[in-house]
C-alpha positions in Angstrom: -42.7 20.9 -0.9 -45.7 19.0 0.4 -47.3 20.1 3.5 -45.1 18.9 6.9 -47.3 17.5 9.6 -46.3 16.8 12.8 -43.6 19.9 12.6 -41.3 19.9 15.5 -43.4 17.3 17.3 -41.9 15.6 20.2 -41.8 11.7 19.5 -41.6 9.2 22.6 -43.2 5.9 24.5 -46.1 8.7 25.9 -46.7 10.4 22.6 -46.2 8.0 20.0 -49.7 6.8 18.1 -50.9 5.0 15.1 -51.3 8.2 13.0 -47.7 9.1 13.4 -46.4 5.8 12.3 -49.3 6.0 9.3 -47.6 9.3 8.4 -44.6 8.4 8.3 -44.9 5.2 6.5 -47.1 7.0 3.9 -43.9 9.5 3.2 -41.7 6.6 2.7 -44.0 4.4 0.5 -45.1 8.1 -1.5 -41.7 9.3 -1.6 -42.4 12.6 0.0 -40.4 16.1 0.3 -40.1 15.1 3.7 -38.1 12.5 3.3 -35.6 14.5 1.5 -36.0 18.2 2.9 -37.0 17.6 6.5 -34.3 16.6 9.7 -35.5 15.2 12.4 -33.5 15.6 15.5 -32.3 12.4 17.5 -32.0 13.0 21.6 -29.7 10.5 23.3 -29.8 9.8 27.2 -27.2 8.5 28.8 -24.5 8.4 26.3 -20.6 8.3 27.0 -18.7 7.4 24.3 -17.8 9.7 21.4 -19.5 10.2 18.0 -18.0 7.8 16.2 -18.8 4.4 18.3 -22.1 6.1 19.1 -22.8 5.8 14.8 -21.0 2.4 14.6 -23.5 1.6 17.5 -26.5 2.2 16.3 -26.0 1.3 13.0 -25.5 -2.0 14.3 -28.2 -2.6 16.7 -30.2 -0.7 14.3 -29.3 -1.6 10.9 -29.8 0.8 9.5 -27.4 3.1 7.4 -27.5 7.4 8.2 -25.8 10.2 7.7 -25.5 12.1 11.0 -25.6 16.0 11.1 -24.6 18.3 14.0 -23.5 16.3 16.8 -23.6 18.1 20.0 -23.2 17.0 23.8 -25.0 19.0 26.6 -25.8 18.4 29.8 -25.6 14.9 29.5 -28.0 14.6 26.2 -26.5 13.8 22.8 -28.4 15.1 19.7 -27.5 15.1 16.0 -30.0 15.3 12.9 -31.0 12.8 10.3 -33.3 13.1 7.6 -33.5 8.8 7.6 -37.4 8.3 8.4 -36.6 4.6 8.2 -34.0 5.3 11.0 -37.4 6.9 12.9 -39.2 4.0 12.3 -37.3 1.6 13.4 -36.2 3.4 16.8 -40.2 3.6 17.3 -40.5 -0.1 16.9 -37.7 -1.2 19.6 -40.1 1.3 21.9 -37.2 4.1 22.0 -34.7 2.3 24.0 -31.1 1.7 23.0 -29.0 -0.9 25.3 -25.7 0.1 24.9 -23.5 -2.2 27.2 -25.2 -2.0 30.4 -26.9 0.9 30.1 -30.1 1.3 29.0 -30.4 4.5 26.6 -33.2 6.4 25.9 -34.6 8.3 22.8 -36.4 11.1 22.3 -37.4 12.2 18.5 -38.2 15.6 17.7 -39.8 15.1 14.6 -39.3 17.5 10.9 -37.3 19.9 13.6 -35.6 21.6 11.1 -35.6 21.7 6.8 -32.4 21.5 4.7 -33.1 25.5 4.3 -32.5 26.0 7.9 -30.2 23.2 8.6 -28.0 24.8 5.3 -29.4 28.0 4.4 -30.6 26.9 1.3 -32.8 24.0 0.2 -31.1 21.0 -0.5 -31.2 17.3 0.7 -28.0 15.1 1.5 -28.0 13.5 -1.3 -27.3 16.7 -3.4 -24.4 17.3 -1.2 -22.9 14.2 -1.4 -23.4 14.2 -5.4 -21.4 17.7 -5.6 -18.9 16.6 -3.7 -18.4 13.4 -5.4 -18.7 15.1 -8.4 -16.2 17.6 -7.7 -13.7 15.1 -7.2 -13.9 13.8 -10.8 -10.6 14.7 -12.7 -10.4 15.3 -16.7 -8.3 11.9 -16.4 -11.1 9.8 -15.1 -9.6 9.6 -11.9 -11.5 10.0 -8.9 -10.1 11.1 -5.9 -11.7 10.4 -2.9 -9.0 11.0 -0.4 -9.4 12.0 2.9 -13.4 12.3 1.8 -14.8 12.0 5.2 -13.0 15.5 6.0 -14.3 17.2 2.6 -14.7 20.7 3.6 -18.0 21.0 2.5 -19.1 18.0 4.6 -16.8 20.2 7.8 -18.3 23.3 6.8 -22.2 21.7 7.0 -21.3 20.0 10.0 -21.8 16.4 7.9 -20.7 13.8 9.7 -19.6 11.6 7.5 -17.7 9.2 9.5 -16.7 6.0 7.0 -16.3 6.0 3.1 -18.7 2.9 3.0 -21.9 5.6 4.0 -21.2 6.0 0.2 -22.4 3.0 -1.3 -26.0 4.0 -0.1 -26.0 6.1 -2.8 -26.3 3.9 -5.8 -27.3 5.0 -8.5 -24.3 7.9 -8.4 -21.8 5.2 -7.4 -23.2 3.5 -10.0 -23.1 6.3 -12.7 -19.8 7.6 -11.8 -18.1 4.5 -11.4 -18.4 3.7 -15.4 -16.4 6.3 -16.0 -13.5 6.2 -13.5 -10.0 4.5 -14.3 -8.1 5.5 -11.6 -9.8 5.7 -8.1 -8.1 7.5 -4.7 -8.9 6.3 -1.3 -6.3 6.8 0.4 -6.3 8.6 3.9 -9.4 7.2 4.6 -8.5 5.6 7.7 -10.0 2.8 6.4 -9.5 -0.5 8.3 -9.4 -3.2 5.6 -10.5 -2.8 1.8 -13.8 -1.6 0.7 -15.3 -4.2 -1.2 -18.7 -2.5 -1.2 -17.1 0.8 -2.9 -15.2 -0.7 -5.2 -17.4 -3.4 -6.5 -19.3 0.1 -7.8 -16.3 0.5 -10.0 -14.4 -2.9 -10.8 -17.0 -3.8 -13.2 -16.4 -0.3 -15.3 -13.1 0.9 -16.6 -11.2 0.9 -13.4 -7.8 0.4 -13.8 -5.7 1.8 -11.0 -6.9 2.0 -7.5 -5.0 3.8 -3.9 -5.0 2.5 -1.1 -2.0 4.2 0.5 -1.9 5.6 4.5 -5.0 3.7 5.6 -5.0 1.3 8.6 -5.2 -1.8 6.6 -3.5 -4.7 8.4 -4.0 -7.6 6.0 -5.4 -8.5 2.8 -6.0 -12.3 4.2 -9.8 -11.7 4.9 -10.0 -9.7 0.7 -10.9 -12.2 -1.8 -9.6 -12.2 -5.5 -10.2 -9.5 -7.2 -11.4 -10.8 -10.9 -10.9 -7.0 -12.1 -9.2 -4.7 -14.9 -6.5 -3.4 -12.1 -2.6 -3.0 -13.0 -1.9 -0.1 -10.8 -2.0 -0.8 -7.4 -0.7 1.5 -4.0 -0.9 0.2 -0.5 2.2 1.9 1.1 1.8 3.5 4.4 -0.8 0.4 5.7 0.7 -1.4 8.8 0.8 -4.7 6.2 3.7 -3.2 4.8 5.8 -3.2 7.7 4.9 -6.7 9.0 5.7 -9.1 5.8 9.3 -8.5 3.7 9.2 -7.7 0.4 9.0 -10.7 -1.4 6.2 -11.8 0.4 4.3 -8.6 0.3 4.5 -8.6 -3.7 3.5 -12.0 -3.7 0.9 -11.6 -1.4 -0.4 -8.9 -3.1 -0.4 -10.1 -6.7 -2.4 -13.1 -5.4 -5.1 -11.2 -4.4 -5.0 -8.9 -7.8 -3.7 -11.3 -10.6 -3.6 -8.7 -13.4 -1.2 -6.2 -11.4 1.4 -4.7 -13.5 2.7 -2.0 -10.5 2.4 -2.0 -6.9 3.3 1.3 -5.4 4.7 3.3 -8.1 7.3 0.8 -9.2 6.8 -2.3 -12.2 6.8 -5.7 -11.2 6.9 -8.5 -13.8 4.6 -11.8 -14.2 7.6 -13.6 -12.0 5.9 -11.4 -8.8 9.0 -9.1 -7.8 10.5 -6.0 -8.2 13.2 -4.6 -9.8 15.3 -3.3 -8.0 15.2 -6.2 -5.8 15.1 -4.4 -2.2 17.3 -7.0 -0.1 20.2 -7.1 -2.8 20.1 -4.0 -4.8 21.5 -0.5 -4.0 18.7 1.9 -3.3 19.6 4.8 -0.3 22.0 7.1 -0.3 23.4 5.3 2.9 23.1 1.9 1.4 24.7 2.7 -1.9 27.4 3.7 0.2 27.3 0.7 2.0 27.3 -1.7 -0.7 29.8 -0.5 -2.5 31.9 -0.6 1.1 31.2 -4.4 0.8 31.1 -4.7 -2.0 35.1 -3.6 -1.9 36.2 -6.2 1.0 34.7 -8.9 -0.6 36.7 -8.8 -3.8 39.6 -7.3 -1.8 39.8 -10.4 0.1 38.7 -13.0 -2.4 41.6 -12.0 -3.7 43.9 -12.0 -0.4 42.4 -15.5 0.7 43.7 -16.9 -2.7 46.7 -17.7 -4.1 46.8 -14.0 -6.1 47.8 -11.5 -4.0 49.6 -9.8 -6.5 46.2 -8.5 -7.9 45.7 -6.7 -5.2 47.8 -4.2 -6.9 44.6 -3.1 -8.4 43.2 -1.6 -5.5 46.8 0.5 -4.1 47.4 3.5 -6.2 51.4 3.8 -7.3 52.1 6.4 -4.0 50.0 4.5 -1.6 50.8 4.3 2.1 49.9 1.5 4.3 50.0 1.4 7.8 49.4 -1.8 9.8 49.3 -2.2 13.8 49.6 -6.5 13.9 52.2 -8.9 14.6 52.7 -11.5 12.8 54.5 -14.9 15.0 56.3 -17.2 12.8 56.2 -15.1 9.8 59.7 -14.8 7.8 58.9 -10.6 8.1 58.0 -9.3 11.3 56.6 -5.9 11.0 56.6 -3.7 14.6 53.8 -1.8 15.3 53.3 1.7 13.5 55.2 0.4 10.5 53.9 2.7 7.6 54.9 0.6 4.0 54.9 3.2 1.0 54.4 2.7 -2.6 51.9 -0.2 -4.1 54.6 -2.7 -5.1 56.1 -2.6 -1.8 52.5 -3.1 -0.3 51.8 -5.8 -2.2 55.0 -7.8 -1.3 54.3 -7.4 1.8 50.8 -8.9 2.0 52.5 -11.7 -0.4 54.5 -12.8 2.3 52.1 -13.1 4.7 51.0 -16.7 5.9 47.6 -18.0 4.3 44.7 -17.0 5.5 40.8 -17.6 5.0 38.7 -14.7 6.1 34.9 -15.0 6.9 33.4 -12.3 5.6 29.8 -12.2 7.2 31.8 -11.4 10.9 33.4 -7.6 9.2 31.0 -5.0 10.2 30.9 -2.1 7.9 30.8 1.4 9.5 29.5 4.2 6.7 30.4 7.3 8.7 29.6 9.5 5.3 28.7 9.3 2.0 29.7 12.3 0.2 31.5 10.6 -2.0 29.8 9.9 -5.6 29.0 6.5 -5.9 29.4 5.0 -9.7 27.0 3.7 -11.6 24.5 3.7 -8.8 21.3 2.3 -11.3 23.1 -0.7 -11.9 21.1 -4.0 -11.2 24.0 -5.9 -9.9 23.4 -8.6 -6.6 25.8 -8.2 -4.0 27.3 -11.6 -3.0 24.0 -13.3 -3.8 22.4 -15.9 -2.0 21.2 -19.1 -3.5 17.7 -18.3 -3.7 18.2 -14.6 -4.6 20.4 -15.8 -7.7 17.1 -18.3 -8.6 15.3 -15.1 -8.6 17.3 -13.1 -11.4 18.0 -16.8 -13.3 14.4 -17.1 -13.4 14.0 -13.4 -15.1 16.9 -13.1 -17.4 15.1 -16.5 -19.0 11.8 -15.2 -18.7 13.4 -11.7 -21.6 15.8 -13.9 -23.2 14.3 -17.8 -23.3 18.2 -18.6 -23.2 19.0 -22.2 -21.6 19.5 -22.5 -17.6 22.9 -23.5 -18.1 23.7 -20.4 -20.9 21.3 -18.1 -18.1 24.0 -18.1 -15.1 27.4 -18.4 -17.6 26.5 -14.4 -19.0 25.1 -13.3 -15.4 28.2 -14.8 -13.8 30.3 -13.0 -16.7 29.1 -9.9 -15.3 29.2 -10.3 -11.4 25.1 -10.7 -11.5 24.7 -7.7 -13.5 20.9 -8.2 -15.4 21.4 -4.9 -17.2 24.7 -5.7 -18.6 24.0 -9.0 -19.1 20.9 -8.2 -21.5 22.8 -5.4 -23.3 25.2 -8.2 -24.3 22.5 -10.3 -24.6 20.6 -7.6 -27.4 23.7 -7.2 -29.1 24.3 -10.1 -29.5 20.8 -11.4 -30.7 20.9 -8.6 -33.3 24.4 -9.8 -34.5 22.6 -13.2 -34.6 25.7 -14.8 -33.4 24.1 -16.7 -30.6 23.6 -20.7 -31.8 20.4 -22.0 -31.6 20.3 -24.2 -29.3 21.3 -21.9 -26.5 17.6 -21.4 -26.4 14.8 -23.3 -24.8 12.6 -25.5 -27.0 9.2 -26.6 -26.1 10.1 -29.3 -23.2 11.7 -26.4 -21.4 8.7 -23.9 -21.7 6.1 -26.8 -20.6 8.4 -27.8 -17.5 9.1 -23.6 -16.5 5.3 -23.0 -17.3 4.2 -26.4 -14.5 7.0 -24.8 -12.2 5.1 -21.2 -12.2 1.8 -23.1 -11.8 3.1 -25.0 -8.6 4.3 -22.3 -7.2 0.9 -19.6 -7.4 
């Protein structure tokens, strides 16, 4: 290490001279020890705000871009250390004043104060520790995982504060190194604010592949540009953006923003921008399996009891059913008092058979699912609960996109089985491989050029 002038020499308006500033530049231009070994210690009057907006503060008025190292508060002084001599110079230059709303802070410099051997009992600049860190977090999978990295122990342990992931891209040429090599990069619990461009523009140009985003405090992804990139794999769950847009929109949103995306949060979406299961109309929760299959039950029950077969409704009574019902019934030919308990199905269905005609609107029942112990069948099944006219567009739209099938052929098998994709493809394989499906079922050119200006339109 190169001789240290000026050790532990108190920098201010009074003391400040030409030879200092000569020094100092001379260290930077030369590339000195000192600018690497040596921390100088920064004395802040005046402050009272935390550590955080005190960085974020000076960095702005500043701009400049430090690592900060044992922050401490005492009797009304802040300190901390950096080994930034450009930091130096610059607060040198503005004469040592800091206006910080409307006060007027001053700064005192105690200059090479401390080396890295004191500051963390061995020799060794910030740099190094950042690298070993960094480093350490390199998986035999290519995946680097940078979560929670501001809180690294060995940056807790050294009293670094590293207070935002972005203090990273200062390092460039490891960014730079390491970020060939990595497929699948973490950043999640980062509380990080909105999406790092200036870290991931280290990687996007590699191998990168996959990227985590997950439990951050990013709001929107309006202000992100598209990313021309490599990345299929994508998590943002946990981010306040998820809770404010549905699902559809949040797919669609995202995949705007990353056009190769194959997965968004652990789960495959296809070129058509959603997700299978469809959240809104497919059974997913415990409760909501339960639930669907609740409504699922009234409405066939009384599609069946609004038409003119009732005696279906045979098929949901077993043989030694009971029925109880509470209602009269004016101007029916069978009046039934209340309490009157009806056993056996065939009994039970004549005597919903006689009742007068009715038309039932099913959106005013309300479902109460006070359990849901019981096992629910074929709970995987991809089947849309009294769809809605857009929601049926959506699965049309995909069952064409596997099979290439006609519109009108499209909705006749997923109507043959109640909206079921999975069934209807299985019959839809089978069939194929029997080759018993006629030719023109299928889409010819016109169709594919008129489906491929409808996608277009609609991205």
């Amino acid at each position: 290490m190169a001789e240290i002038k000026f050790k532990k020499f108190l920098l201010n308006r009074v003391t400040i001279s030409t030879s200092v500033i000569d020094y100092l530049e001379t260290c930077l231009s030369t590339d000195d020890d000192v600018c690497k070994y040596s921390f100088h210690k920064i004395m802040l009057h005046n402050w009272t705000d935390d550590e955080v907006n005190l960085y974020e503060a000076i960095s702005g008025f500043f701009s400049v871009t430090f690592i900060p190292v044992n922050f401490v508060t005492q009797n009304g002084i802040t300190t901390f250390y950096t080994s930034s001599l450009s930091f130096v110079l610059k607060i040198i230059k503005v004469d040592f004043l800091f206006p910080y709303v409307r006060n007027m802070c001053s700064i005192d410099i105690l200059l090479n104060d401390k080396s890295s051997m004191e500051l963390f009992d061995y020799q060794v600049s910030l740099e190094d520790i950042v690298r070993n860190v960094v480093n350490s977090r390199f998986g035999i999978n290519f995946e680097l995982n940078l979560s929670n990295f501001c809180n690294d122990k060995e940056f807790v342990d050294k009293k670094i504060d590293f207070y935002k992931l972005s203090l990273l891209s200062q390092f460039k040429i490891l960014m730079l190194r390491i970020g060939k090599e990595t497929k699948y990069l973490n950043l999640s619990h980062n509380n990080l604010s909105q999406v790092p461009l200036e870290i991931l523009n280290f990687f996007i140009k590699g191998d990168l592949v996959g990227v985590d985003l997950s439990y951050n405090q990013i709001p929107s992804l309006e202000e992100l540009q598209r990313v021309s990139s490599k990345i299929e794999k994508l998590w943002v769950e946990g981010n306040p953006l998820c809770t404010e847009l549905d699902v559809s929109s949040y797919i669609r949103k995202i995949s705007m923003k990353f056009p190769r995306l194959t997965e968004l949060d652990g789960i495959k979406i296809n070129n058509h921008g959603i997700m299978m299961p469809f959240f809104k109309t497919f059974i997913r929760t415990i409760k909501l399996k339960t639930n669907m299959v609740v409504e699922k039950f009234v409405c066939l029950y009384f599609s069946h009891y609004d038409s003119n077969l009732r005696s279906n409704l045979a098929n949901f009574y077993d043989e030694a059913a009971l029925f109880t019902i509470n209602c009269h019934f004016p101007g029916s030919e069978i009046v039934h008092s209340k309490g009157t308990y009806i056993e056996g199905r065939e009994n039970i269905v004549s005597m919903l058979s006689s009742l007068p005609p009715t038309v039932h609107d099913r959106s005013t029942f309300t479902v109460d699912v006070l359990g849901h112990s019981t096992p629910v069948r074929n709970e995987n099944q991809l089947t849309l609960i009294d769809p809605e006219p857009e929601e049926r567009e959506v699965v049309c739209r995909v069952f064409t996109h596997y099979t290439q099938l006609k519109r009108d052929e499209v909705e006749r098998r997923l109507k043959q089985h109640d909206w079921d994709i999975h069934a209807a493809l299985k019959e839809f394989c089978d069939d194929y491989r029997l080759a018993s499906i006629p030719p023109d079922m299928f889409r010819g050119e016109d169709d594919l050029s008129e489906v491929s200006m409808d996608s277009d339109a609609e991205s």
